[in-house]
C-alpha positions in Angstrom: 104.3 107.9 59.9 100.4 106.9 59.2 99.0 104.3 61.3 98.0 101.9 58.6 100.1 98.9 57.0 103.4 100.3 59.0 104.0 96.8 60.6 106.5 94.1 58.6 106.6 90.7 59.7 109.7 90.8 61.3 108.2 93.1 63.7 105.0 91.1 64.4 107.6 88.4 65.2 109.2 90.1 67.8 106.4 91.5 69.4 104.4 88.7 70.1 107.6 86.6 71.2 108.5 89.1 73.7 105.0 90.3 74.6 104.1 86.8 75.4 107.2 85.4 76.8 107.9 87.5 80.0 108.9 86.9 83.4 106.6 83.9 83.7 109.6 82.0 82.2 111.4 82.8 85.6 108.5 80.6 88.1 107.0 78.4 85.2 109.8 75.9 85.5 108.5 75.2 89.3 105.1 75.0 88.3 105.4 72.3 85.6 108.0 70.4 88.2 104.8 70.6 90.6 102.4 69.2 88.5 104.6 66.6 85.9 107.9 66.9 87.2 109.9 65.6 84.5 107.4 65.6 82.1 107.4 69.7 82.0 108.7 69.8 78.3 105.0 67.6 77.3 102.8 69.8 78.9 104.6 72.5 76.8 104.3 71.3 73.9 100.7 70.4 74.5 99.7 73.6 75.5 101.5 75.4 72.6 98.9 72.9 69.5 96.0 73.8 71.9 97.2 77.2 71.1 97.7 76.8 67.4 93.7 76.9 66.5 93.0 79.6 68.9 95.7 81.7 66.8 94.0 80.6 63.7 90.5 81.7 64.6 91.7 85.4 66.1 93.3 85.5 62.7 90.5 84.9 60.8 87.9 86.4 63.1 90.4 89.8 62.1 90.4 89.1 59.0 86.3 88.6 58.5 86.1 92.0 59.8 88.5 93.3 57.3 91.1 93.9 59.7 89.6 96.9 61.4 90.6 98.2 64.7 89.9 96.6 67.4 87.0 98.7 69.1 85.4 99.4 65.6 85.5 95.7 65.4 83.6 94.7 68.3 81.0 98.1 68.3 80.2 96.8 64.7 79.8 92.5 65.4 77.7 93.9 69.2 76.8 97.0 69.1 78.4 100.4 70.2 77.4 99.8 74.1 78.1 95.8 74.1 80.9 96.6 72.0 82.7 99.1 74.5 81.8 97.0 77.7 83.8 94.0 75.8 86.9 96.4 74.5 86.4 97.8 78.7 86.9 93.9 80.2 89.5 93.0 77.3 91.8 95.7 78.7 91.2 94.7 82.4 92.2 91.6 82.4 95.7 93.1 79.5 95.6 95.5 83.0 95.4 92.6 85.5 98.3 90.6 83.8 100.5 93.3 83.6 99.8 94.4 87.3 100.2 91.1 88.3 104.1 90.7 86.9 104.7 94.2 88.2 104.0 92.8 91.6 106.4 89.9 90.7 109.2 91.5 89.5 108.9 94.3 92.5 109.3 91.4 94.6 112.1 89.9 93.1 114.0 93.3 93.0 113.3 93.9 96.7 114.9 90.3 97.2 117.8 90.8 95.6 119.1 94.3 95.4 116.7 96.5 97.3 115.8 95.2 100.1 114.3 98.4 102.0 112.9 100.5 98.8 109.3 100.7 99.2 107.3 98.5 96.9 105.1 101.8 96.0 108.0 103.6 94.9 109.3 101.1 92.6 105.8 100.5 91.0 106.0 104.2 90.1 109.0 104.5 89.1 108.4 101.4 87.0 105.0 102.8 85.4 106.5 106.4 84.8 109.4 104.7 82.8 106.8 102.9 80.8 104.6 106.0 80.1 107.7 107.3 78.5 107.6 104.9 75.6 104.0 104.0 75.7 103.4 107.7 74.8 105.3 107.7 71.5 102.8 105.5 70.4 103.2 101.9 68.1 106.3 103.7 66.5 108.4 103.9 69.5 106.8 100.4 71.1 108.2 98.9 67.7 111.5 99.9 67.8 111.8 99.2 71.5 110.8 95.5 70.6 113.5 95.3 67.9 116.0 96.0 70.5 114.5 94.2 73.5 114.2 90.7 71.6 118.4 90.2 71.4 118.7 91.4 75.1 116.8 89.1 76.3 117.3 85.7 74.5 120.9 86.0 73.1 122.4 85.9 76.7 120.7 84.0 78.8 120.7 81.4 75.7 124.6 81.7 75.8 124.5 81.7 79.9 122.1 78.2 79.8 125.0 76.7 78.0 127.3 77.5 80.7 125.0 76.3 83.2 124.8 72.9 81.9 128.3 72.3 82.0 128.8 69.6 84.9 125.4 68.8 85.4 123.5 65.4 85.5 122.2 64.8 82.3 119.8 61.9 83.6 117.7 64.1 85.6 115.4 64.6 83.1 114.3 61.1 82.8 112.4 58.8 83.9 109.2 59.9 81.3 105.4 59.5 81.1 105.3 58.4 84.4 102.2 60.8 85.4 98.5 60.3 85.0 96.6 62.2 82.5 94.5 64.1 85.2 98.5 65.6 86.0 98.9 66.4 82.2 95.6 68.2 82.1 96.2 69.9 85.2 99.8 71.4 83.7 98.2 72.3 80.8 95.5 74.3 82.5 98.8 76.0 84.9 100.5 76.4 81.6 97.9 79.4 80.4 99.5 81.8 81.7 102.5 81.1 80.3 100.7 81.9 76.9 98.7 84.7 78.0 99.8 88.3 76.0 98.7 86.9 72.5 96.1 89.6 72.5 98.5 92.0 71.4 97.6 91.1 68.4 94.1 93.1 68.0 96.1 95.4 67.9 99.0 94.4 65.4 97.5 92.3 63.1 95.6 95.6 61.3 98.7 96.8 60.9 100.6 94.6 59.1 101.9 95.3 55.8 101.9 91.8 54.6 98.9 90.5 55.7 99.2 87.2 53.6 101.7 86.5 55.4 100.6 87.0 59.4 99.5 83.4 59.9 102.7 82.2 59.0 104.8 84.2 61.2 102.3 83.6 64.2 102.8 79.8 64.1 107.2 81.0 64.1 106.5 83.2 67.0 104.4 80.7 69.1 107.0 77.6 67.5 110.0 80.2 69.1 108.3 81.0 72.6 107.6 76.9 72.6 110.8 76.1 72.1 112.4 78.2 74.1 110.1 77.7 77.5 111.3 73.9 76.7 115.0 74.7 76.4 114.4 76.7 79.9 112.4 74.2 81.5 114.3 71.3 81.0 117.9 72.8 82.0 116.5 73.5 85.1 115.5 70.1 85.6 118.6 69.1 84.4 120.6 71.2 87.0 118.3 71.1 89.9 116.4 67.7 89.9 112.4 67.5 89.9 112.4 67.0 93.2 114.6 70.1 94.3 113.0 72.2 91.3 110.1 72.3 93.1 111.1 73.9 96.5 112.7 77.1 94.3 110.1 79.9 94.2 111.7 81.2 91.0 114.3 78.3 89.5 115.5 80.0 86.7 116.6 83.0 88.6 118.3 80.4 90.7 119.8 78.8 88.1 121.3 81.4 86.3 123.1 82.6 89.5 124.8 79.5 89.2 126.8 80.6 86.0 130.1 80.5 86.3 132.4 81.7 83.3 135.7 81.1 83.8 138.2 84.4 83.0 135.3 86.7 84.4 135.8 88.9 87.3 132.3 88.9 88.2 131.5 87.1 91.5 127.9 87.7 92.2 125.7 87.8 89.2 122.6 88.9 90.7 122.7 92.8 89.2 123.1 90.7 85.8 119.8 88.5 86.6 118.1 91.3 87.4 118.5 92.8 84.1 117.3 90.1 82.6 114.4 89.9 84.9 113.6 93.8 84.4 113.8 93.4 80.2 111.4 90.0 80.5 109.2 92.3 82.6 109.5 95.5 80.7 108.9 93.9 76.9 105.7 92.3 78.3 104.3 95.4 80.3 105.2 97.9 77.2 103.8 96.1 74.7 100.4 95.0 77.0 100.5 98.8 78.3 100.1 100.1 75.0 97.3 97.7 73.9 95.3 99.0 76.6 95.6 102.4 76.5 95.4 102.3 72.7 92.2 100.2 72.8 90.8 103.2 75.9 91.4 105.9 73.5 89.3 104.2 70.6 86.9 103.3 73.6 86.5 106.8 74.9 87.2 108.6 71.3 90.3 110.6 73.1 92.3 112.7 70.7 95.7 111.3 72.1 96.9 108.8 73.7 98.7 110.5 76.5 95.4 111.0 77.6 94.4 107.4 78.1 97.0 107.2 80.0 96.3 109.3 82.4 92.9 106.5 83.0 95.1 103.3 83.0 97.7 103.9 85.3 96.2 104.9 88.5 94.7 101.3 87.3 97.3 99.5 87.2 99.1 100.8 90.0 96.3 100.0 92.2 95.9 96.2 90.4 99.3 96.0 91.1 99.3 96.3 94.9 95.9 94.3 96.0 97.8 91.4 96.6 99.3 91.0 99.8 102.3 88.6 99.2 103.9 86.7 96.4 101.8 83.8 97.3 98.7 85.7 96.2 100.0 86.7 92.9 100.8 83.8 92.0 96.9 82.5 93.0 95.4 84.9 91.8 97.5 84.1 88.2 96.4 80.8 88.6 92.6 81.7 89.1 92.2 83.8 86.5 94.5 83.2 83.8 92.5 80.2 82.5 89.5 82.3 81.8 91.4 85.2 80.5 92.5 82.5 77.9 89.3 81.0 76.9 87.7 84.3 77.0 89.9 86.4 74.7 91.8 83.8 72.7 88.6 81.0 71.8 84.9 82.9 72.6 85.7 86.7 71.5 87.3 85.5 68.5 84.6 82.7 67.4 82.0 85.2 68.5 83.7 87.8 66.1 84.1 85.0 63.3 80.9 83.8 63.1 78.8 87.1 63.5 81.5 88.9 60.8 80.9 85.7 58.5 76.8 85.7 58.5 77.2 89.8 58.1 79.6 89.7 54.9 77.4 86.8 53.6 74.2 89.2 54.3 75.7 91.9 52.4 77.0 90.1 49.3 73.5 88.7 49.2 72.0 92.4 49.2 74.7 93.2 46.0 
């Protein structure tokens, strides 16, 4: 299968749903409880129209440079040097997030189920699993999207409706009670909620209907916003603002609260933690790939296996600088904001108005 125009839009769909929603749905619910309490499902929606332009302007800034790959896009609009050094900080911070939920979800699984494996042994195991797929290129990333995106929102969809069976409905008020310093603050927390949009550098030249990717971006960001809103405010529903925000991960809690009657299933943590891992897995895969992709356009490598062998040692190491789960998550907060601004608002304005004046200069020289 050629790498050009291989992408439909159901696909694009799916991977930026699942690349972008990840296990940051499992703590976001505590951070918006510490910030707005009730007022979580604002600050979501907020967040998502701040979103909306930033979409529009990658979009176009791809589209200016007639949807080229993303390294020839940037060696052309800065020059081969500036170019690489840009593609080189674009896939550590892709790196950093992806380290960063590693580090999350190894905690989590060492919580729950194994309590005295080694947190360098599951990272491994974790990365070699991933090198798997990553290595059979977008074609195998694709399909493992198609089959990710039902496991991971059909169920816990269902199991959210068995949660909220019993529970006090008038939790979620009272509303707009919060200064606007508190909204902005949320908003700000809410980034990396959002963060794993880059993904599409990488998709976006690939689409077969390309009149057609703005459309399905706004569905895919209108899907992730709905659905972090669904998640956030059951948990408030079930657990009260001011109970939500003692729980390090509330969903996870939340979801061990299901009961179904008829099952013969007592303790659902093995099931939560397959959610967990898939959250984790569809965002790591898909961000995995972009950056060893974009290093084997960077370096010129002939395959991709080989960039792979420069990213991992990477990650693994990005994955294990922090010391605790407290760190992670401050060093989320720190950084995620300017990954944001950086990749999602300056690169692509930067791209969009140096591609613009450069199509303009050559249309002017025909």
């Amino acid at each position: 299968m050629k790498k050009n125009n291989i992408i439909s839009t159901y696909d694009l769909f799916i991977s930026m749903v699942i690349t972008v929603a990840g296990t940051s749905i499992f703590a976001y619910p505590r951070i918006l409880g510490e910030k707005v309490g009730t007022d979580g499902w604002i600050v979501i929606i907020l967040t998502g129209l701040l979103v909306v332009p930033a979409l529009y302007i990658v979009k176009k800034s791809i589209e200016v440079n007639g949807y080229k790959k993303f390294t020839n896009m940037l060696e052309d609009n800065f020059g081969k040097i500036f170019g690489k050094v840009i593609a080189l900080v674009v896939i550590l911070s892709a790196m950093l997030i992806i380290s960063m939920e590693m580090r999350v979800f190894t905690e989590v699984l060492k919580m729950y189920l194994l309590k005295r494996t080694p947190s360098e042994f599951i990272i491994i195991l974790v990365i070699l699993v991933g090198a798997f797929l990553v290595r059979g290129e977008i074609e195998s990333v694709i399909r493992f999207n198609e089959i990710a995106f039902w496991l991971m929102f059909l169920p816990i969809l269902v199991a959210i409706l068995f949660v909220l069976k019993g529970s006090d409905f008038t939790n979620i008020f009272p509303v707009l009670t919060h200064k606007p310093i508190d909204y902005l603050s949320g908003i700000k927390n809410s980034v990396f909620a959002f963060l794993g949009f880059q993904i599409v550098y990488v998709l976006y030249p690939l689409v077969k209907e390309k009149r057609n990717i703005m459309n399905i971006t706004y569905k895919s960001l209108g899907f992730i916003v709905i659905f972090y809103i669904i998640v956030a405010v059951t948990t408030v529903i079930v657990f009260s603002k001011s109970y939500i925000s003692q729980l390090l991960w509330p969903t996870i809690t939340m979801l061990s609260t299901v009961d179904i009657p008829g099952t013969f299933v007592e303790r659902w943590e093995g099931a939560i933690m397959a959610f967990w891992f898939i959250f984790f897995f569809t965002t790591y895969i898909n961000l995995y790939y972009f950056s060893s992709e974009v290093v084997k356009d960077v370096f010129h490598l002939e395959d991709i296996k080989v960039s792979l062998i420069i990213v991992t040692p990477i990650i693994y190491l990005l994955s294990l600088y922090p010391e605790n789960i407290a760190e992670v998550y401050r060093i989320k907060e720190r950084f995620s904001p300017y990954i944001g601004l950086g990749i999602m608002v300056i690169l692509p304005l930067l791209l969009l108005i140096i591609g613009t004046i450069k199509s303009r200069r050559v249309k002017n020289e025909v």
